[in-house]
C-alpha positions, 0 to 999 in steps of 0.5 A: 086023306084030304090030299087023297080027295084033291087027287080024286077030284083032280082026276075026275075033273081031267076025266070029264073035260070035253075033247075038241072035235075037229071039223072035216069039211067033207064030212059036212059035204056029205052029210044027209042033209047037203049032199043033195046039193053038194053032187049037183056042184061036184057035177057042176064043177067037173062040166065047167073044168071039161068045158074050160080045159076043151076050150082053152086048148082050141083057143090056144090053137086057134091063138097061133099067129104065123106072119110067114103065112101071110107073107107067102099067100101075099108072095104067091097072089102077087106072082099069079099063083092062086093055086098054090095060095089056096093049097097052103090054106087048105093045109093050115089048119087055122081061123085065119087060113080058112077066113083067107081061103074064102076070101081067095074063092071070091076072087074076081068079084066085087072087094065089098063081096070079097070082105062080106064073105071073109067077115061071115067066116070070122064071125063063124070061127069065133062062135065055134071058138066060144061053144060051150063058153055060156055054160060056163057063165050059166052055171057060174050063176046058178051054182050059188044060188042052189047053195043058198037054197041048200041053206035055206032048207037046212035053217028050215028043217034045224027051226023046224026041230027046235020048234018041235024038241020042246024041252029036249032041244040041244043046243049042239044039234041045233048048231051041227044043223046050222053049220052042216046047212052053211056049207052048201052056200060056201060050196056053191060060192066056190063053184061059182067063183071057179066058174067065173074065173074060167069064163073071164079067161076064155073070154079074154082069149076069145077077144084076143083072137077076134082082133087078130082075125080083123087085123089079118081080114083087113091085111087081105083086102089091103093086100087085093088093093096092092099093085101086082109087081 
């Protein structure tokens, strides 16, 4: 009888053991009480991905770098052939060329016109290059701080409930409303770090490519100062 009870007792010890409840991330995203701030990210994360994707790959482009270009515009310059010189401009499709081009339109003219004008359209391409780059940086500020509010909120509404529970507040819930608040500034943390990272690498580029349009601008003008052969 006694080993019959231990049995008993056993069972309903067994029956009674709480199971663990595994976390899911994106249950928590979604929850009523985030998802107000999640969408915002999500559409946040995708605008600086389109953003830095588009832009990558135009730097990418603009990035190329084909030292037979500047030798043959300086073979036809010095052979007297600005036709063709202007013609190979015109067909590549490049910072550099469009920045040699306006400096083979002012021809003629003074060398300081001549890099006044190369310089204007350097500083141009560049600005095309960088569109969009300080959304990029923009969002990357914002995002987290929106995730601080979402957790703000939800500590205000999860001490507003434990204020008014009285008697029947329950720990758990209490709990579920903190950690389902939390998630907000870790999304918005990751958002931004995406962010972040996104905006230094197209700025790296970005300034690579600005020191190679001064090195091609400065090899031009010394080119005009060569003696014709």
């Amino acid at each position: 009888m006694l080993e019959f009870i231990l049995l008993q007792t056993d069972a309903v010890a067994e029956a009674v053991v709480p199971t663990e409840e595994k976390l899911s991330i994106l249950s928590l995203l979604f929850d009523k009480g985030s998802i107000w701030i999640t969408i915002p990210l999500l559409i946040m994360s995708a605008i600086i991905i389109f953003i830095f994707v588009d832009r990558y790959l135009t730097i990418q482009k603009a990035a190329k770098d084909d030292t037979n270009f500047m030798n043959s515009i300086r073979d036809n310059i010095h052979n007297n052939r600005l036709d063709a010189a202007v013609s190979l401009c015109k067909a590549t499709d490049t910072p550099i060329a469009r920045m040699i081009d306006k400096g083979l339109s002012r021809l003629g003219k003074p060398l300081t016109d001549i890099n006044e004008a190369i310089s204007n359209v350097g500083q141009l391409e560049v600005s095309r290059l960088e569109k969009g780059v300080s959304t990029i940086s923009t969002m990357a500020s914002i995002a987290p701080m929106l995730g601080f509010l979402g957790t703000v909120a939800g500590m205000i509404v999860a001490f507003h409930d434990m204020a008014t529970s009285g008697n029947n507040l329950e720990i758990a819930d209490l709990a579920s409303g903190i950690y389902t608040a939390l998630i907000t500034t870790a999304s918005g943390l990751v958002v931004g770090i995406l962010g972040y990272i996104c905006f230094n690498v197209l700025v790296s580029k970005i300034n690579n490519i600005v020191f190679l349009l001064e090195a091609r601008a400065t090899e031009f003008m010394d080119l005009l100062n060569e003696p014709i052969k």
